[in-house]
N, CA, C and O atoms as CSV, one atom per row, in Angstrom:
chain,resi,resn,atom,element,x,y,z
A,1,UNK,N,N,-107.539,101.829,-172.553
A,1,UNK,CA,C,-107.027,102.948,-173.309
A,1,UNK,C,C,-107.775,103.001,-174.638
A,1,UNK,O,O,-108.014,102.006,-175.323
A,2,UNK,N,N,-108.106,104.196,-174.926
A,2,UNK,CA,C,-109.183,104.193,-176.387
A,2,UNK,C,C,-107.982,103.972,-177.383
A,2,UNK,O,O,-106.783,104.056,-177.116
A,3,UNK,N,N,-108.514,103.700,-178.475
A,3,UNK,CA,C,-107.849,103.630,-179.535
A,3,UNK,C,C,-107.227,104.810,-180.440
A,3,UNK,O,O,-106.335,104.710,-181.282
A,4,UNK,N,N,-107.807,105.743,-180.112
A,4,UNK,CA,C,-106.532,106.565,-180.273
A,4,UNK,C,C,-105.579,107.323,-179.273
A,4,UNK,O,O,-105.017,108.333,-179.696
A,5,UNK,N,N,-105.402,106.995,-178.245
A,5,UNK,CA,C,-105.022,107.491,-177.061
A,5,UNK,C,C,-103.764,106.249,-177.418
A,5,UNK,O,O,-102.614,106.514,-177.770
A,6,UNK,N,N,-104.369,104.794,-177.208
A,6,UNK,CA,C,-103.070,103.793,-178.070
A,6,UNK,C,C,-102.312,103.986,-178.856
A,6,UNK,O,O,-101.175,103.676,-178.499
A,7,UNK,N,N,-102.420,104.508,-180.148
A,7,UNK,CA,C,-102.007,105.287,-181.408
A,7,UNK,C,C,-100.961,105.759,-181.152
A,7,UNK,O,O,-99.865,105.480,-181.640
A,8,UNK,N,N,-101.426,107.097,-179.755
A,8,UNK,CA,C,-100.245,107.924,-179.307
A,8,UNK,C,C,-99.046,107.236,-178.590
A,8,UNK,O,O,-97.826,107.317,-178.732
A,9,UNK,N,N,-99.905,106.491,-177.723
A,9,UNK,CA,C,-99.238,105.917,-176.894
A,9,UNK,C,C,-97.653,105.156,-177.755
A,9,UNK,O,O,-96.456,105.202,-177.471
A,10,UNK,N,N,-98.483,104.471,-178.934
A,10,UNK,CA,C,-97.587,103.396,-179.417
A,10,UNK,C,C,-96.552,104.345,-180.895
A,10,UNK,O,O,-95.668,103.769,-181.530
A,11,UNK,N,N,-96.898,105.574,-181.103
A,11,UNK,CA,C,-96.152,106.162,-181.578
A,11,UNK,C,C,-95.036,107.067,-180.744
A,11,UNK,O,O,-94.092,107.491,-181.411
A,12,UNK,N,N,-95.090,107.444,-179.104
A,12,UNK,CA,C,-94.380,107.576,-178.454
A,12,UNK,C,C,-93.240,106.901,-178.063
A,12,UNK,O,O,-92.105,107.310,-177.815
A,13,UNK,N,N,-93.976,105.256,-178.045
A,13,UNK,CA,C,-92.693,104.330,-177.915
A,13,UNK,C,C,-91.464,104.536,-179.162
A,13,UNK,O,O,-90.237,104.500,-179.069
A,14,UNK,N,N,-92.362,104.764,-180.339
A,14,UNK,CA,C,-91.248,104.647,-181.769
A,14,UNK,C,C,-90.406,105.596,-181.480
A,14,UNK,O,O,-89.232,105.490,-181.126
A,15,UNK,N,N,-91.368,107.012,-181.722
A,15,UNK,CA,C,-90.315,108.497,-181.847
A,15,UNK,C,C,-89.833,108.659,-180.702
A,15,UNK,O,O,-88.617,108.846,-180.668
A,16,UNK,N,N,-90.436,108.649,-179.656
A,16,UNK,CA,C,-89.430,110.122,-178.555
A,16,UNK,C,C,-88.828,108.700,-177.972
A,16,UNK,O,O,-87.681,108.882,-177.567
A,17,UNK,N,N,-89.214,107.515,-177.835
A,17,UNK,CA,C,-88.087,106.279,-177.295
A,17,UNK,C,C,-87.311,106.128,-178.059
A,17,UNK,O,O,-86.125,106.436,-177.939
A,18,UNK,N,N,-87.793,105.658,-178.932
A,18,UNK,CA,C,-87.063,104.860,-180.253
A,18,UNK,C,C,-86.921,103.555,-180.098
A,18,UNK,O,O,-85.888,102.946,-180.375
A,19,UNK,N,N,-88.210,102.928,-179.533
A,19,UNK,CA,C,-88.267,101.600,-179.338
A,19,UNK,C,C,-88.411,101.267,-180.358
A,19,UNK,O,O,-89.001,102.208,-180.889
A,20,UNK,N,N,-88.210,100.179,-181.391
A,20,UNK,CA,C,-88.230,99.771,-182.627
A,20,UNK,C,C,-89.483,98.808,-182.680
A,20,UNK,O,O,-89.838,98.227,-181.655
A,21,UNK,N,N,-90.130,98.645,-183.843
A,21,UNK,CA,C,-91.638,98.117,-184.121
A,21,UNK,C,C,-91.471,96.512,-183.543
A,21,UNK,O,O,-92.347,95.989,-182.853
A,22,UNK,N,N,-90.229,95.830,-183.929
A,22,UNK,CA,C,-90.279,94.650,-183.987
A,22,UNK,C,C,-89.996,94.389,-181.854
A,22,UNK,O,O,-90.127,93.373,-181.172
A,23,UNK,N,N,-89.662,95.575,-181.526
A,23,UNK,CA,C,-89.571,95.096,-179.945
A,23,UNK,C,C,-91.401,95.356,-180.268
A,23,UNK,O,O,-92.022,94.530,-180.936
A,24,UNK,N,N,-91.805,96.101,-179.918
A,24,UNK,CA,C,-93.136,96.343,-179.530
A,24,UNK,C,C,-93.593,94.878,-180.067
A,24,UNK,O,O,-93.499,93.956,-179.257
A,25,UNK,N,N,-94.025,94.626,-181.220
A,25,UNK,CA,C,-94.662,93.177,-181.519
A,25,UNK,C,C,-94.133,92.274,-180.675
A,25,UNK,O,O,-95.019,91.422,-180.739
A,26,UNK,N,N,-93.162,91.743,-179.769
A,26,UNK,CA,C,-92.656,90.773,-179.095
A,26,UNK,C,C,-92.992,91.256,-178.147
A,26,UNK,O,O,-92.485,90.543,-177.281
A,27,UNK,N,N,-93.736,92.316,-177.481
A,27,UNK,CA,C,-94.463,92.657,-176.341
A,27,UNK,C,C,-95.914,92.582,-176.308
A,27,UNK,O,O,-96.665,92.460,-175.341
A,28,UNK,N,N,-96.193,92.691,-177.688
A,28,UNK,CA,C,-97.538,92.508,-177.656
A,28,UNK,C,C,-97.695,90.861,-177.742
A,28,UNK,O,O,-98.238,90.191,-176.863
A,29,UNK,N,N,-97.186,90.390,-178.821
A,29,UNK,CA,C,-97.069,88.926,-178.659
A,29,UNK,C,C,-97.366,88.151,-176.968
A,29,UNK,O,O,-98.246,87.367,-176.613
A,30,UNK,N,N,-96.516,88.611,-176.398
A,30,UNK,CA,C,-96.051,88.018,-174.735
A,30,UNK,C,C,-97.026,88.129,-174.297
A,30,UNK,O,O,-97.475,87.160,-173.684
A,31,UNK,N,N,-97.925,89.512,-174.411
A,31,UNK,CA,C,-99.383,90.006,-173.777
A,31,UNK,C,C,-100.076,89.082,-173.919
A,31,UNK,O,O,-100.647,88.728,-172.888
A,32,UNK,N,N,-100.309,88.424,-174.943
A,32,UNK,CA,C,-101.386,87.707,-175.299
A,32,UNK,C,C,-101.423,86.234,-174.332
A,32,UNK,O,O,-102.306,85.731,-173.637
A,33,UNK,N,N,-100.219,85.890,-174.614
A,33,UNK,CA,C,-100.024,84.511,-173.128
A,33,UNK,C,C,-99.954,85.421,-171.682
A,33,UNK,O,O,-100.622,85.040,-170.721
A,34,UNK,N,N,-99.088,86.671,-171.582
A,34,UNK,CA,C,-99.101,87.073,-169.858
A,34,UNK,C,C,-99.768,88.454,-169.842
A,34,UNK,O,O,-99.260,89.553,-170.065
A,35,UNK,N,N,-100.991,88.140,-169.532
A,35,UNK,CA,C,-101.775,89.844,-169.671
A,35,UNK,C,C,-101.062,90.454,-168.655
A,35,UNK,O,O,-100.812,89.884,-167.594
A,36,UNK,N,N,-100.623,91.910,-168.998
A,36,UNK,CA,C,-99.948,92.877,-168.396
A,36,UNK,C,C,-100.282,94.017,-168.615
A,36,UNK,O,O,-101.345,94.240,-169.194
A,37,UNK,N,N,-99.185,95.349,-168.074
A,37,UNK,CA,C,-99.717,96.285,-168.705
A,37,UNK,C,C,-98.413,96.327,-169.533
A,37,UNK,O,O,-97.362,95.957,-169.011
A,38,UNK,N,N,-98.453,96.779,-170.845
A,38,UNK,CA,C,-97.701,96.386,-171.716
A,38,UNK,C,C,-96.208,97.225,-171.349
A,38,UNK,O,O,-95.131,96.750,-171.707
A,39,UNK,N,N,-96.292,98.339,-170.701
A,39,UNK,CA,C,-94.640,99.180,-170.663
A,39,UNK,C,C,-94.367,98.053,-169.319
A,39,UNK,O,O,-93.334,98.059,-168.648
A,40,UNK,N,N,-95.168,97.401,-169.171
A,40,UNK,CA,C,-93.792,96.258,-167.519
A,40,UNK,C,C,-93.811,95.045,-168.656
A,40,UNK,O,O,-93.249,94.043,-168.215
A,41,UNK,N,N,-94.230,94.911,-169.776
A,41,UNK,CA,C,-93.772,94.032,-170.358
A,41,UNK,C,C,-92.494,94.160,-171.016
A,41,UNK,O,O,-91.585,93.475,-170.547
A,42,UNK,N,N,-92.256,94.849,-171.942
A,42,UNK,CA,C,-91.141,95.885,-172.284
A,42,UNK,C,C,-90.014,95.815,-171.361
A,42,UNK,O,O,-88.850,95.674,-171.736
A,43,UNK,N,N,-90.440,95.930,-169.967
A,43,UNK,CA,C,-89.076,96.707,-169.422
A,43,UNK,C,C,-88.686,94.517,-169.033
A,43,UNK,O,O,-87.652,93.939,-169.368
A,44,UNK,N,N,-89.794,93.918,-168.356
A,44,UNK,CA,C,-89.671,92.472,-168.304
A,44,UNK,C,C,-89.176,91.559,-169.356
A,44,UNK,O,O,-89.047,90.368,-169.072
A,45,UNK,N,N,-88.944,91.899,-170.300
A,45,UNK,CA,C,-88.458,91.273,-171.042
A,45,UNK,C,C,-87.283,91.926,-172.290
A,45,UNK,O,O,-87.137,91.507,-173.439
A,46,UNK,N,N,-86.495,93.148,-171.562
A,46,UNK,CA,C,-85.743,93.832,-171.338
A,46,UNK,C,C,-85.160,94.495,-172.765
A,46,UNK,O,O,-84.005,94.649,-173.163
A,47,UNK,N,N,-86.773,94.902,-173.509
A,47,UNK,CA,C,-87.050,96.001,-174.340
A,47,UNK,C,C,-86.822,97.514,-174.211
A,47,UNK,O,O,-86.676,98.312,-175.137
A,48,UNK,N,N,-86.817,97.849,-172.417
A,48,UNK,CA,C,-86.630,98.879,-172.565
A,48,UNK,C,C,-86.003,98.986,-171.265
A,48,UNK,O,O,-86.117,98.001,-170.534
A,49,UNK,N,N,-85.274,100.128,-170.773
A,49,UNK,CA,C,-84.416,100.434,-169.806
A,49,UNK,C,C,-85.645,100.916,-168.917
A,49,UNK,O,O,-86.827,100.991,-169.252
A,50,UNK,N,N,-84.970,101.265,-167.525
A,50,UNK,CA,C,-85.747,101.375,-166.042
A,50,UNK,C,C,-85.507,103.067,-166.428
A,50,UNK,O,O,-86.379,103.646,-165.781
A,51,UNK,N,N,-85.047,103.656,-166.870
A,51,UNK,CA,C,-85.074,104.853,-167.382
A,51,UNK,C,C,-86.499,105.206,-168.357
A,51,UNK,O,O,-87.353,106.059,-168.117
A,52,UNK,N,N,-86.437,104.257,-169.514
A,52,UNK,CA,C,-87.147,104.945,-170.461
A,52,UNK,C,C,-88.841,104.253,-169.382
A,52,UNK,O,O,-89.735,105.094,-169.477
A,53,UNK,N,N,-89.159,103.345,-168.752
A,53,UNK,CA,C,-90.025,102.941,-167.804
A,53,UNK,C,C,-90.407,104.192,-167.474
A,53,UNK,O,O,-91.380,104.771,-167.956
A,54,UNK,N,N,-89.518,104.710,-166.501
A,54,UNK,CA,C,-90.435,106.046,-165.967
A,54,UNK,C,C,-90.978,106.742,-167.022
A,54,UNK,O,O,-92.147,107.127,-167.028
A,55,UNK,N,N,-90.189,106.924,-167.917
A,55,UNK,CA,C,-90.467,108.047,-169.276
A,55,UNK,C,C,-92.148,107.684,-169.414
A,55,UNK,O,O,-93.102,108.369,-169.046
A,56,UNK,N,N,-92.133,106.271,-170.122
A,56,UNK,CA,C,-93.215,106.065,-170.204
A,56,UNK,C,C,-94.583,106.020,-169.581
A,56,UNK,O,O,-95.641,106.136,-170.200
A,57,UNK,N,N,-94.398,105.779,-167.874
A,57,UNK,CA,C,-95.437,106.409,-166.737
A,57,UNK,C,C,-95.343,107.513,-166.948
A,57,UNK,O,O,-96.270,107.972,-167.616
A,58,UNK,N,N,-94.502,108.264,-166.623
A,58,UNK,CA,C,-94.839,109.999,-166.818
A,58,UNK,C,C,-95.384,110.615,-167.981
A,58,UNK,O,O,-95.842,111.757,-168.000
A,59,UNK,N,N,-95.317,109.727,-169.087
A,59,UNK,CA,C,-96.132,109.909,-170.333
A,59,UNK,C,C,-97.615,109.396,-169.731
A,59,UNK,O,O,-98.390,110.317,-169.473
A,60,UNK,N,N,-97.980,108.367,-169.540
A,60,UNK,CA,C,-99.133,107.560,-169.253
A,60,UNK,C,C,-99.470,108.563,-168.601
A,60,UNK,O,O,-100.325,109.071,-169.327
A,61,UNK,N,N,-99.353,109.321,-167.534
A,61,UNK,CA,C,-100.100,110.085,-166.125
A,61,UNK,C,C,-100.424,111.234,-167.242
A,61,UNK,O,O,-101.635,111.454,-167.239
A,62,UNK,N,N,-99.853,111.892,-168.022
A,62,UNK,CA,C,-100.199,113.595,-168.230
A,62,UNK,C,C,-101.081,113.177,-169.856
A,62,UNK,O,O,-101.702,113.935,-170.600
A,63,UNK,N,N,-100.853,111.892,-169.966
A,63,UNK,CA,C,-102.037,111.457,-171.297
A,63,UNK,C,C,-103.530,111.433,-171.516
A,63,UNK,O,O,-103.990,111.062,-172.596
């Protein structure tokens, strides 16, 4: 993902989720020991609901 395509990506999680900064850093953190793709990290370590999951693929596909 380019770096600003990330940007979006990771300002989507804030606003239209409202995932909070300090979940995201404990996902990125985790990344670094279990490379993933970071929204199955999130939902794996139960940052985010199986709801907002899809949200976020259906964001990913039309991005």
């Amino acid at each position: 993902m380019a770096p600003a395509s990330y940007s979006r990506f990771l300002r989507f999680l804030q606003e239209d989720l409202a995932i909070s900064k300090a979940s995201i850093s404990i996902a990125l953190r985790h990344r670094e020991n279990d490379p993933g793709p970071l929204p199955m990290i999130l939902w794996q370590y139960g940052l985010v609901t199986l709801e907002q999951l899809d949200q976020i693929y259906d964001w990913l596909e039309t991005a």
